[in-house]
C-alpha positions in Angstrom: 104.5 15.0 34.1 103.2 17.4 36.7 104.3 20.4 34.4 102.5 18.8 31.8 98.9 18.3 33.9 99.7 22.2 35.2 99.6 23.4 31.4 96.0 20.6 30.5 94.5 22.0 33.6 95.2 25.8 32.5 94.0 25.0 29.4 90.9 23.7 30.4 90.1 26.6 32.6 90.6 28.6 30.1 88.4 27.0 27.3 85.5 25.9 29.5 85.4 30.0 30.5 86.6 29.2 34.1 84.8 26.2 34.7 86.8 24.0 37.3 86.8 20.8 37.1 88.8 18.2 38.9 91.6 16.1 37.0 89.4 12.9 36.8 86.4 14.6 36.3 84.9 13.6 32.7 84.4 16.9 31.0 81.9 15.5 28.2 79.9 14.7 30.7 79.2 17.7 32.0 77.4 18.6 29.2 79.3 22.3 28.2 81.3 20.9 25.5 80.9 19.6 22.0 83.2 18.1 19.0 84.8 21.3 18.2 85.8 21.2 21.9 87.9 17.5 21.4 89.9 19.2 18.0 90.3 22.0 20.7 92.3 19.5 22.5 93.7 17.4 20.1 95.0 20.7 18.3 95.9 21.7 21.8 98.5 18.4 22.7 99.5 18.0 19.4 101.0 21.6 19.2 101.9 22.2 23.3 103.2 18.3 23.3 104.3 18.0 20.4 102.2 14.4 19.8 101.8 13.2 16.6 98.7 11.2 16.3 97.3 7.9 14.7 94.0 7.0 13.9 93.8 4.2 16.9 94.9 7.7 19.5 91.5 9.3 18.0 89.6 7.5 21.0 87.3 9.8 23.7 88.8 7.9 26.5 92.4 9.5 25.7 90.5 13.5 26.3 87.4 12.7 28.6 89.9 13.8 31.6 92.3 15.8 32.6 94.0 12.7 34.2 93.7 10.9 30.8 95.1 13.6 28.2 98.1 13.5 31.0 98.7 9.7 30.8 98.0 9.8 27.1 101.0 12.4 26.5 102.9 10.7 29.0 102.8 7.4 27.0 103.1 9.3 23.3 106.1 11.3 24.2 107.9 7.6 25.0 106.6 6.3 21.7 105.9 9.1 19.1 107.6 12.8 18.4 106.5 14.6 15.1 
């Protein structure tokens, strides 16, 4: 799971142009990111994860962290593969 936050946090960086931001931090709230930013990420774990995704998995709480996209692939790779 480690390997997985590593690649989440790299990503992040990356598409918040450097910004760092600690793993529990919620990145909505920071006001720099918008709704194309969330398909970002959901485009993001579904293709690095391979995480297919339901309706119910569409929730903010699952991508508001860097903590919580970790635990939410950690729970979908015991449940779900595409």
């Amino acid at each position: 799971m480690e390997d997985n936050k590593q690649k989440i946090q790299a990503f992040i960086y990356e598409i918040l142009n450097n910004m760092v931001v600690s793993d529990d931090q919620d990145i909505f709230e920071l006001g720099v990111v918008n709704s194309l930013f969330a398909m970002q990420i959901v485009l993001f774990v579904e293709k690095e994860f391979g995480i297919c995704f339901q309706d119910n998995d569409l929730d903010l709480e699952n991508f508001n962290s860097i903590n919580n996209i970790n635990n939410f692939i950690g729970k979908k790779k015991n449940i779900i593969a595409c």
